[in-house]
PyMOL commands that place a pseudoatom at each C-alpha (Angstrom):
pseudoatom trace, name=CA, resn=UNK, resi=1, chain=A, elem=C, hetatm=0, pos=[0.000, 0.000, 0.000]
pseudoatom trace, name=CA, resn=UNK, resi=2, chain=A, elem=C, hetatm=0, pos=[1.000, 3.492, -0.550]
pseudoatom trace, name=CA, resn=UNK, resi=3, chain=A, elem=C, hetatm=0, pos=[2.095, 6.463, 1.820]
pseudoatom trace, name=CA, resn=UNK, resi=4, chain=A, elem=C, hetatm=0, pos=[0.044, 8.963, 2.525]
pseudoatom trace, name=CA, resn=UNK, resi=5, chain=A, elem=C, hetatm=0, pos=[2.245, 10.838, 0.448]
pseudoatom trace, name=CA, resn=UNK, resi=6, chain=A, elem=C, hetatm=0, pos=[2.485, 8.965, -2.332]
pseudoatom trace, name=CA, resn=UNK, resi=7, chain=A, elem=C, hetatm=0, pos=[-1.338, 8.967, -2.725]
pseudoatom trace, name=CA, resn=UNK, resi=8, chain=A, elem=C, hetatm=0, pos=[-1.896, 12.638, -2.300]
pseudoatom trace, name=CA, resn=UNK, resi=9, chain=A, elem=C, hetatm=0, pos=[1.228, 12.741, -5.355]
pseudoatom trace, name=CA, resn=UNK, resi=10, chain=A, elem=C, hetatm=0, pos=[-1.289, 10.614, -6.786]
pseudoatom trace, name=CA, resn=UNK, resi=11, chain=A, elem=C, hetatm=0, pos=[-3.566, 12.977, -7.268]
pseudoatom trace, name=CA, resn=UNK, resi=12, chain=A, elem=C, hetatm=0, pos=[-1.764, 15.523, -9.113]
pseudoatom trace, name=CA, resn=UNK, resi=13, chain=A, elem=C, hetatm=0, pos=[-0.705, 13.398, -11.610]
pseudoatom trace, name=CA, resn=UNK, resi=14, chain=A, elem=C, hetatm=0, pos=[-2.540, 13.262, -15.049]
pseudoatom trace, name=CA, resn=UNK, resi=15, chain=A, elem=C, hetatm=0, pos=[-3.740, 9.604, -15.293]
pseudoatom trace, name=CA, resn=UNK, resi=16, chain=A, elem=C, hetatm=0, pos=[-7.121, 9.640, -14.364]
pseudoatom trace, name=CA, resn=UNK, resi=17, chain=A, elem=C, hetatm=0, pos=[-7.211, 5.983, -12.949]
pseudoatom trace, name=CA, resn=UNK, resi=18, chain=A, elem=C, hetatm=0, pos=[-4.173, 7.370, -10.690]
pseudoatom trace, name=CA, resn=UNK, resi=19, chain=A, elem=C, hetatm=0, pos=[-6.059, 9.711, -9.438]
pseudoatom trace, name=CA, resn=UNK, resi=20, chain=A, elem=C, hetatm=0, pos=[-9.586, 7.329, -8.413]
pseudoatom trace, name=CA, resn=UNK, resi=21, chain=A, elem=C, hetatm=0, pos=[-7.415, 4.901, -7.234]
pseudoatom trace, name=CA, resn=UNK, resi=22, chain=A, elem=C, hetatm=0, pos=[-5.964, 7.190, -4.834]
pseudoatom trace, name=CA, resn=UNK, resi=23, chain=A, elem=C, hetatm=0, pos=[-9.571, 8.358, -3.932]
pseudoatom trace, name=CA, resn=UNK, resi=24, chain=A, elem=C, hetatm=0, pos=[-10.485, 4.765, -2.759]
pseudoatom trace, name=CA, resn=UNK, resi=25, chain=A, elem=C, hetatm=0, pos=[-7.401, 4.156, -0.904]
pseudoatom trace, name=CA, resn=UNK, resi=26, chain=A, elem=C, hetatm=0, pos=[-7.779, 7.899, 0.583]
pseudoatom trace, name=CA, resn=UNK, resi=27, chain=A, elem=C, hetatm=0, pos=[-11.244, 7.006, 1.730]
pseudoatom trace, name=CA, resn=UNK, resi=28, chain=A, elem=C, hetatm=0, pos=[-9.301, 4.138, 4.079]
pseudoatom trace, name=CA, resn=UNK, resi=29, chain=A, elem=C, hetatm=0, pos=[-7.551, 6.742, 5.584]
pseudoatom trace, name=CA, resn=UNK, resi=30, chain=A, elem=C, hetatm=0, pos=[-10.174, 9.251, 6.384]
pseudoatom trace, name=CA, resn=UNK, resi=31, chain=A, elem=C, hetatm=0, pos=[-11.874, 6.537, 7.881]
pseudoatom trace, name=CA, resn=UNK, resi=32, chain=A, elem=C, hetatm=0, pos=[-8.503, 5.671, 10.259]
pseudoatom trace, name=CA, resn=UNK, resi=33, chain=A, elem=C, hetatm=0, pos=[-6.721, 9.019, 10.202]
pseudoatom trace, name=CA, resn=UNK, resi=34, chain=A, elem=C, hetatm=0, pos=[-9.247, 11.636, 8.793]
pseudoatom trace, name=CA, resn=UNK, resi=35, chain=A, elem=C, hetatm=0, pos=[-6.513, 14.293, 10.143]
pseudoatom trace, name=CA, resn=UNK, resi=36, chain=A, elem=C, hetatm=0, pos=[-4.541, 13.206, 7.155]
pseudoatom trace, name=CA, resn=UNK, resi=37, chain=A, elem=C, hetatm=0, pos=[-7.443, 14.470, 4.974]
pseudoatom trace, name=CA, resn=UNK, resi=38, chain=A, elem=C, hetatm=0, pos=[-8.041, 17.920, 6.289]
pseudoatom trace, name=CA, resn=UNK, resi=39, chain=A, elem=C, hetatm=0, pos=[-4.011, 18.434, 6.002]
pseudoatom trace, name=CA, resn=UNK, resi=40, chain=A, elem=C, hetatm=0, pos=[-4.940, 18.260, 2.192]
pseudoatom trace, name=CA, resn=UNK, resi=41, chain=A, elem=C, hetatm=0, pos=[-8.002, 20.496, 2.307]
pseudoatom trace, name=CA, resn=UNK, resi=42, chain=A, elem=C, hetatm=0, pos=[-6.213, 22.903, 0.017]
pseudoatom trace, name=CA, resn=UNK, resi=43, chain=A, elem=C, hetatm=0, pos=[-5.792, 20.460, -2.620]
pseudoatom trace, name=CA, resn=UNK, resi=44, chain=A, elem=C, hetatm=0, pos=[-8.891, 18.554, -2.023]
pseudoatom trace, name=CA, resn=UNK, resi=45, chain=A, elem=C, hetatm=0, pos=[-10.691, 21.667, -2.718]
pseudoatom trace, name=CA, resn=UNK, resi=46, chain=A, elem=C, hetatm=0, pos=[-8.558, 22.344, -5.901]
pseudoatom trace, name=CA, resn=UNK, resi=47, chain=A, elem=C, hetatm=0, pos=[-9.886, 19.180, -7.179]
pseudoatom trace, name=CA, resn=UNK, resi=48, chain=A, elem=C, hetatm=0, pos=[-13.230, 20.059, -7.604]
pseudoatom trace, name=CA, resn=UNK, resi=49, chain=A, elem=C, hetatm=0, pos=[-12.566, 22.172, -9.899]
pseudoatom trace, name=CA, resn=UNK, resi=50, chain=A, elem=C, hetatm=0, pos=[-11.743, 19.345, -12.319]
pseudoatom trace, name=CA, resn=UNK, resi=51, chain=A, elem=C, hetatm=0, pos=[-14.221, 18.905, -15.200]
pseudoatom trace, name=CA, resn=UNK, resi=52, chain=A, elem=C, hetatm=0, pos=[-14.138, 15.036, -14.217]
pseudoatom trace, name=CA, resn=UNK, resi=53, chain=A, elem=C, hetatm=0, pos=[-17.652, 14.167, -12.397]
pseudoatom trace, name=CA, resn=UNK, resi=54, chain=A, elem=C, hetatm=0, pos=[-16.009, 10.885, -10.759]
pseudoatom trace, name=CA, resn=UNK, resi=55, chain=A, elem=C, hetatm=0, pos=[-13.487, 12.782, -9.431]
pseudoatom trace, name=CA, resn=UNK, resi=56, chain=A, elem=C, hetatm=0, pos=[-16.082, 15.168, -7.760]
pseudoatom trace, name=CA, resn=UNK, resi=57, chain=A, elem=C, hetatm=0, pos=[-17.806, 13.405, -6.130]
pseudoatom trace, name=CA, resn=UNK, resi=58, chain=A, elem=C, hetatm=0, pos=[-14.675, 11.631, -4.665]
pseudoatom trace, name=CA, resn=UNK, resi=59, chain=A, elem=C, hetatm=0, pos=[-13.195, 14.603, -3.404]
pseudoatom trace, name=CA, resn=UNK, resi=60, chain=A, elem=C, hetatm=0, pos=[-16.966, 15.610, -2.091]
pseudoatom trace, name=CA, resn=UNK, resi=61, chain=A, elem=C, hetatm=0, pos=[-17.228, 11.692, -0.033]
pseudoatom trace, name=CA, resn=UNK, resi=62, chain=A, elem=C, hetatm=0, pos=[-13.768, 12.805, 1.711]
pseudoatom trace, name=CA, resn=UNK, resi=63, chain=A, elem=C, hetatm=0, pos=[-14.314, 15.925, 2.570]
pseudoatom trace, name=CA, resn=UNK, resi=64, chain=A, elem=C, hetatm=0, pos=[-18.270, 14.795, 3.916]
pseudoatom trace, name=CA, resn=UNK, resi=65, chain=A, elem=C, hetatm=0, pos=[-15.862, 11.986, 5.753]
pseudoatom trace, name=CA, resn=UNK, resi=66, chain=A, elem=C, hetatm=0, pos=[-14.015, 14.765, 7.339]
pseudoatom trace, name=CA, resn=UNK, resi=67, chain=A, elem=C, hetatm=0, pos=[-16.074, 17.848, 7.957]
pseudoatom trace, name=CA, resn=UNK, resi=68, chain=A, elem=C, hetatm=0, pos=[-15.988, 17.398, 11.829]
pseudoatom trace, name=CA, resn=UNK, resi=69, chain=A, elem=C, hetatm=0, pos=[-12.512, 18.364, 12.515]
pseudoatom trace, name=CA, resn=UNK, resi=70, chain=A, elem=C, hetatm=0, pos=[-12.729, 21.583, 10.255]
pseudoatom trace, name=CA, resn=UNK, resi=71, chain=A, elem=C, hetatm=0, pos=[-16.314, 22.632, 9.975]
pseudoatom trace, name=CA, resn=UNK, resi=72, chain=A, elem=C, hetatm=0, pos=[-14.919, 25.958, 9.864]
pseudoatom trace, name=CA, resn=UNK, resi=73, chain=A, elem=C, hetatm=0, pos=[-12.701, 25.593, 6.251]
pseudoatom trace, name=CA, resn=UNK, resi=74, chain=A, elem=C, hetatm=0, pos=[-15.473, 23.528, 5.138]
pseudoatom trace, name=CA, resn=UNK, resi=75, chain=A, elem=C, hetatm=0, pos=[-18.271, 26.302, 5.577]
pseudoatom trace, name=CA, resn=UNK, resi=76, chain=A, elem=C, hetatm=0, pos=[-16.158, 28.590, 3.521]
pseudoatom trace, name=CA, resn=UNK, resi=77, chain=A, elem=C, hetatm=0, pos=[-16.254, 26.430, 0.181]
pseudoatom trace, name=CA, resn=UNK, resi=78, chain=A, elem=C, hetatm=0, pos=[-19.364, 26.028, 0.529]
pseudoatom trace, name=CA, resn=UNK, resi=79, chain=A, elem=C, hetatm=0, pos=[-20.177, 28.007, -2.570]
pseudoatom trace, name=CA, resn=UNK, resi=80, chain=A, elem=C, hetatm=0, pos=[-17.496, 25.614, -4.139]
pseudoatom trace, name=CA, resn=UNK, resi=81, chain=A, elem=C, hetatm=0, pos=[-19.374, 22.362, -3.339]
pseudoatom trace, name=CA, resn=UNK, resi=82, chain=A, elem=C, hetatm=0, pos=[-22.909, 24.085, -3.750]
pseudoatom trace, name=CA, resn=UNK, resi=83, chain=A, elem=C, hetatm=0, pos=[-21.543, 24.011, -7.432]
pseudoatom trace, name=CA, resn=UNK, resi=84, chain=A, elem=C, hetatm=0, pos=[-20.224, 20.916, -7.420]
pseudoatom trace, name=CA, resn=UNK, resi=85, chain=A, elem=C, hetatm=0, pos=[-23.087, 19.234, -5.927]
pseudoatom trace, name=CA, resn=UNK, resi=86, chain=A, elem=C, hetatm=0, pos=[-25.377, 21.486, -8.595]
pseudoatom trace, name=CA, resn=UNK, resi=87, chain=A, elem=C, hetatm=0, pos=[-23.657, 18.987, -11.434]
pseudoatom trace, name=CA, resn=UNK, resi=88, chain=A, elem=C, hetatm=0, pos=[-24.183, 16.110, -12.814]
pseudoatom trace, name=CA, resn=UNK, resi=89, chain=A, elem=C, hetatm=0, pos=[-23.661, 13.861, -9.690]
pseudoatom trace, name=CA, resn=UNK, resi=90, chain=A, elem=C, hetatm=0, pos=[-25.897, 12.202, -7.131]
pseudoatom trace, name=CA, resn=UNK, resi=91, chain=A, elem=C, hetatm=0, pos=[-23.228, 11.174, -5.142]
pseudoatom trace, name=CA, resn=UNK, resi=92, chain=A, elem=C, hetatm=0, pos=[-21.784, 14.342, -4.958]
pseudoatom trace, name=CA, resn=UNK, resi=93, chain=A, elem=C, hetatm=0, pos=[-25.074, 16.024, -3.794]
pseudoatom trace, name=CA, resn=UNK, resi=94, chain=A, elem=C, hetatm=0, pos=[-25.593, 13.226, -1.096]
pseudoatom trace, name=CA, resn=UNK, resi=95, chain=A, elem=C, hetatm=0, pos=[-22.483, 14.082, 0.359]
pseudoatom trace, name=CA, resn=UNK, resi=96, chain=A, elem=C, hetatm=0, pos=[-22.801, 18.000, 0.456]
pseudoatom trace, name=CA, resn=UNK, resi=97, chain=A, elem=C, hetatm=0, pos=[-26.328, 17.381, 2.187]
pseudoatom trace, name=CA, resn=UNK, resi=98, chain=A, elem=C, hetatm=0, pos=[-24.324, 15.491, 4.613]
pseudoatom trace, name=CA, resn=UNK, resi=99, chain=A, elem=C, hetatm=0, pos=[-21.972, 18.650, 5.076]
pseudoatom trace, name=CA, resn=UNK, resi=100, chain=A, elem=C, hetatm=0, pos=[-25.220, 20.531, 5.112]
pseudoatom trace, name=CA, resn=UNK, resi=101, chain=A, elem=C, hetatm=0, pos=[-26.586, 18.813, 7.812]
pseudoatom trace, name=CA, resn=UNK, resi=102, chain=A, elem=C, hetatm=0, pos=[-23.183, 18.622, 9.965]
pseudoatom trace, name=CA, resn=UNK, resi=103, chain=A, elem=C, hetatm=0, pos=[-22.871, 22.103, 9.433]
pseudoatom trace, name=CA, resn=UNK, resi=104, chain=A, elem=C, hetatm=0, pos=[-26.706, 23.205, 10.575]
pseudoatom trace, name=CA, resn=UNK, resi=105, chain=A, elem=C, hetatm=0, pos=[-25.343, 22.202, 14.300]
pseudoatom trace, name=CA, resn=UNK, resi=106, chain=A, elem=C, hetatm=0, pos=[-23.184, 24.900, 14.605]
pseudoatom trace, name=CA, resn=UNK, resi=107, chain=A, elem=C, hetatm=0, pos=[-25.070, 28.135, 15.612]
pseudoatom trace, name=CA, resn=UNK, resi=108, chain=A, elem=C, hetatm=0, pos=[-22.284, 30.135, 13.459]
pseudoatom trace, name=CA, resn=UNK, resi=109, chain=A, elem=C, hetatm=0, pos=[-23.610, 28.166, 10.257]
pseudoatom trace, name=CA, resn=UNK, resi=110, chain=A, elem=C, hetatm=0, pos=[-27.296, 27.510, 10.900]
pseudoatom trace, name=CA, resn=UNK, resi=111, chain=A, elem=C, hetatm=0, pos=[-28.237, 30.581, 9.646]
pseudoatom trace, name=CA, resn=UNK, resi=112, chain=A, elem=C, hetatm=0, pos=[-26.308, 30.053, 6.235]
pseudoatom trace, name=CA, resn=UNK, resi=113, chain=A, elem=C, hetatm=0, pos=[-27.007, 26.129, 6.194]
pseudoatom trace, name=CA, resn=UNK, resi=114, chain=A, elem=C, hetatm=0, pos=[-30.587, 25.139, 7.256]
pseudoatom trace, name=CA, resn=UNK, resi=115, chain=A, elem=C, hetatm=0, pos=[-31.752, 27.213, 4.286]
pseudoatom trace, name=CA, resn=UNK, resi=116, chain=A, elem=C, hetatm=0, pos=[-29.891, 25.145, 1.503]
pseudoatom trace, name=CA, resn=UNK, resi=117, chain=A, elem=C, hetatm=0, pos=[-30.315, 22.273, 3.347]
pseudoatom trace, name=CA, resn=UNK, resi=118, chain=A, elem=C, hetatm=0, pos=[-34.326, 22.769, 3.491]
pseudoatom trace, name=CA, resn=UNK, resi=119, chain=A, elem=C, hetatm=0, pos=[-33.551, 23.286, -0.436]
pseudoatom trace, name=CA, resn=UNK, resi=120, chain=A, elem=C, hetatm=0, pos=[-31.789, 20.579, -1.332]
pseudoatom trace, name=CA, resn=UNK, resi=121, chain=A, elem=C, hetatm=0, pos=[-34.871, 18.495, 0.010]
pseudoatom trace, name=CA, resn=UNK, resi=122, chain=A, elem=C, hetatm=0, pos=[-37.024, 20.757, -2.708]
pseudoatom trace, name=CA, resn=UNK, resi=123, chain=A, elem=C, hetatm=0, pos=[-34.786, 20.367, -5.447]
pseudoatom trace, name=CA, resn=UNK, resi=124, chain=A, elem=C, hetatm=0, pos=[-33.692, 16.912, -4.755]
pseudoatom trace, name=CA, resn=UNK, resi=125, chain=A, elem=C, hetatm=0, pos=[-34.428, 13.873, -7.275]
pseudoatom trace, name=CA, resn=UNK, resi=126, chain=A, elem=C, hetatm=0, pos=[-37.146, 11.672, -6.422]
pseudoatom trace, name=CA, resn=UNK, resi=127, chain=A, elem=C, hetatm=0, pos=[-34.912, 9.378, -5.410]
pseudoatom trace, name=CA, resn=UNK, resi=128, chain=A, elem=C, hetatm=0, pos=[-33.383, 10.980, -2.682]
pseudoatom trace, name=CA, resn=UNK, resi=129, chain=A, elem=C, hetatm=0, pos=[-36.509, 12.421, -1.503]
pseudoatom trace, name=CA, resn=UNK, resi=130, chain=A, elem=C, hetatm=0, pos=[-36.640, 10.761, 1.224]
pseudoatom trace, name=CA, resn=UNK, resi=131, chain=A, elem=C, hetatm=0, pos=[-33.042, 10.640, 2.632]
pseudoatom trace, name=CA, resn=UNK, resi=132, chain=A, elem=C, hetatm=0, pos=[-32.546, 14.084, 2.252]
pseudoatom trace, name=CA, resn=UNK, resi=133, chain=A, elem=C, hetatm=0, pos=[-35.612, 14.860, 3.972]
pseudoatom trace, name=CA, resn=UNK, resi=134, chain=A, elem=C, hetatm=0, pos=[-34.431, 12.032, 6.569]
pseudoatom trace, name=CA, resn=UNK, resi=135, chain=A, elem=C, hetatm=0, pos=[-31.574, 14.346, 6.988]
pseudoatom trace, name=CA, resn=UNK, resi=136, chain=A, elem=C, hetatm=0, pos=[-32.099, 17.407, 6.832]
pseudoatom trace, name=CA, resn=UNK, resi=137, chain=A, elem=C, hetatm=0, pos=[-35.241, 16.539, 9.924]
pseudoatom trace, name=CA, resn=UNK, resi=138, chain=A, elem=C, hetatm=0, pos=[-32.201, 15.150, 12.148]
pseudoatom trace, name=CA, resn=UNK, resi=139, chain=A, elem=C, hetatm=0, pos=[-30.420, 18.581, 11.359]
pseudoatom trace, name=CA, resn=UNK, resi=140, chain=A, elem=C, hetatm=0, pos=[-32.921, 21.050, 12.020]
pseudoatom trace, name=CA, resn=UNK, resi=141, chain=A, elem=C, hetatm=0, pos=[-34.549, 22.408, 15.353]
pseudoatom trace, name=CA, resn=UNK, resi=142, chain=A, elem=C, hetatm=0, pos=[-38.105, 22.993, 16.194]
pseudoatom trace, name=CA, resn=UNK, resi=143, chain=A, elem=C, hetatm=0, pos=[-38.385, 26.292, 14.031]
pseudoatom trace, name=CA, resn=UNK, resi=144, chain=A, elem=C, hetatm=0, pos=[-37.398, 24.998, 10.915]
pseudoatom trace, name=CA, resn=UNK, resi=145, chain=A, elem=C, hetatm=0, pos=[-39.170, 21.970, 11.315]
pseudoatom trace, name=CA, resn=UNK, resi=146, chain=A, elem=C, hetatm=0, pos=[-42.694, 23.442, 9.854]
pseudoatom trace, name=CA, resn=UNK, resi=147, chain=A, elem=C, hetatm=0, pos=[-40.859, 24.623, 6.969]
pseudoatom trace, name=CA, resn=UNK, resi=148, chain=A, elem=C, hetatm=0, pos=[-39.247, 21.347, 5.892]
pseudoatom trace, name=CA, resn=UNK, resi=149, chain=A, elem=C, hetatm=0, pos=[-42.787, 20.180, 6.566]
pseudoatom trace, name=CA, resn=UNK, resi=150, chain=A, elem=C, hetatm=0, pos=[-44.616, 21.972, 3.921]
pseudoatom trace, name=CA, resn=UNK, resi=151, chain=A, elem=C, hetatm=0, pos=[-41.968, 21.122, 1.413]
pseudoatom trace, name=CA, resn=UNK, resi=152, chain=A, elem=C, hetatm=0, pos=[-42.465, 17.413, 2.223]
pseudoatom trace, name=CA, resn=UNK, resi=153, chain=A, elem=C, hetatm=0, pos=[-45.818, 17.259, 2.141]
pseudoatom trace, name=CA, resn=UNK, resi=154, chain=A, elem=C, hetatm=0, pos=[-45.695, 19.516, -1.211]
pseudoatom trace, name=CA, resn=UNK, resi=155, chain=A, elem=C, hetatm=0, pos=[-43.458, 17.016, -2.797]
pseudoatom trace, name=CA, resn=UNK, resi=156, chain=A, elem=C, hetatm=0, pos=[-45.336, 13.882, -1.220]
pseudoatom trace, name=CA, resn=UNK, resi=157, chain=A, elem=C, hetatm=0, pos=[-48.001, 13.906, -4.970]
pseudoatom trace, name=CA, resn=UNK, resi=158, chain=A, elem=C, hetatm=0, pos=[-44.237, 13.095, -6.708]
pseudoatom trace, name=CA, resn=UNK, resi=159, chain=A, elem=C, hetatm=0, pos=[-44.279, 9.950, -5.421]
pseudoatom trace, name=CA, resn=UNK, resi=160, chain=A, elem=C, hetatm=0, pos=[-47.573, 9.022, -4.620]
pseudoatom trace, name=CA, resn=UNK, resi=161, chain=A, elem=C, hetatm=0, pos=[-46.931, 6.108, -6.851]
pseudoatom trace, name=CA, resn=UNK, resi=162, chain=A, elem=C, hetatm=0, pos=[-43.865, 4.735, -5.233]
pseudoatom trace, name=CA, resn=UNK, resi=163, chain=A, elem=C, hetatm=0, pos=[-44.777, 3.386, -1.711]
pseudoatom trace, name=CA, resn=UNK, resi=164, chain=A, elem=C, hetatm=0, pos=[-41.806, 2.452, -0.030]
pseudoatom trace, name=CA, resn=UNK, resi=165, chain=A, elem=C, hetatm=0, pos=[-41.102, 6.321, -0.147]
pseudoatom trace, name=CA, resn=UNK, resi=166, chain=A, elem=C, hetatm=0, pos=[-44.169, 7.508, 0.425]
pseudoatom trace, name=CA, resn=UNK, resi=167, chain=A, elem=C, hetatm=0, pos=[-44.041, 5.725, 3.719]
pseudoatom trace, name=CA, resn=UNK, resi=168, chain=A, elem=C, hetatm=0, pos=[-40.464, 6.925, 4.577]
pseudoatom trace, name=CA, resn=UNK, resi=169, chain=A, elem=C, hetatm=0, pos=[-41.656, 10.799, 3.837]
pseudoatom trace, name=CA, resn=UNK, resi=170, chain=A, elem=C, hetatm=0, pos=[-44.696, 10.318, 5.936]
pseudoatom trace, name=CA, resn=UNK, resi=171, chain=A, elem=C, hetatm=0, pos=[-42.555, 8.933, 8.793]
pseudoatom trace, name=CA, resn=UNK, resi=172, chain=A, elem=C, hetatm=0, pos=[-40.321, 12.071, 8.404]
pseudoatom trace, name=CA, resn=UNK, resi=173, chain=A, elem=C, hetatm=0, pos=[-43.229, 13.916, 9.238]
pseudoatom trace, name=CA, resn=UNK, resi=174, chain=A, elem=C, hetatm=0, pos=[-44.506, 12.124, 12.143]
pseudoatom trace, name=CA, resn=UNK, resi=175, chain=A, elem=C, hetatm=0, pos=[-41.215, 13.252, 13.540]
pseudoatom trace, name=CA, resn=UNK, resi=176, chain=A, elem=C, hetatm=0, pos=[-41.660, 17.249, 12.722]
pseudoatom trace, name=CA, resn=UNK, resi=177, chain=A, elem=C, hetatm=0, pos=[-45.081, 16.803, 14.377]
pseudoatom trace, name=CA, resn=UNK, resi=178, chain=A, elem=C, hetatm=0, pos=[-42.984, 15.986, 17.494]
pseudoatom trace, name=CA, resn=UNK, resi=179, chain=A, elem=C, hetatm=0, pos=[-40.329, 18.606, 17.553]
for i in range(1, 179): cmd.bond("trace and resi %d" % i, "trace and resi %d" % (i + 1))
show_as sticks, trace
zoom trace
């Protein structure tokens, strides 16, 4: 296995397959030594610039990995991965609700967060309908929780033919009701 190092080299090489494979194998690490990860925050954030979606959403799982021991340099790219999670992929999107919702905890973000959060359950593709509304009603507090309400129950006709999420949406609710 490669060095730390050697994989973050990895990544500024210009094979493509270098670069994912170093991805994977970084993944390993942020899961073991995420501190390793947020060393590379400069570069990580570099990357998603690329034009390469795979690559993206890579970058977008390890920072999502790693968000809790710099909330703080995350919340300022957020227009960055707003963009990135704005393209082409899912993946990427899953993981900046993630961020989102890690980020709506701190009373310094909330303000900025809980609104694209509630968004991203407005905008988001059927399919992830429900686990973005699943998140974003673990994220947010009592006052929000009418809000992400409505926008449930205003989505709910979009799947009215698709049961399994019909009944995880509802469920949601049942837990707004509460808060």
């Amino acid at each position: 296995m490669k060095t730390h190092q050697e994989l973050f080299n990895d990544l500024k090489q210009k094979s493509f397959s270098l670069k994912i494979e170093a991805i994977k194998q970084l993944e390993a690490v942020a899961l073991s030594e995420p501190e390793i990860i947020v060393a590379h925050y400069p570069e990580l954030f570099e990357l998603l610039r690329s034009d390469k979606p795979k690559l993206k959403w890579g970058v977008t799982i390890l920072i999502s990995m790693t968000v809790q021991l710099a909330p703080e340099t995350v919340f300022e790219q957020l227009g960055l991965l707003a963009e990135v999670a704005d393209g082409e992929s899912v993946i990427a999107r899953d993981h900046y609700v993630k961020i989102l919702a890690y980020l709506s905890a701190f009373s310094n973000y909330k303000e900025t967060c809980i609104p694209l959060l509630l968004d991203e359950v407005l905008k988001s593709p059927l399919n992830q309908l429900p686990s973005y509304a699943e998140t974003a009603a673990k994220a947010i507090e009592k006052e929000d929780a009418q809000q992400l309400s409505a926008i449930i129950t205003a989505r709910l006709p979009e799947i009215s033919d698709w049961p399994p999420k019909t009944k995880r949406l509802e469920k949601v609710l049942k837990t707004l009701k509460i808060k």
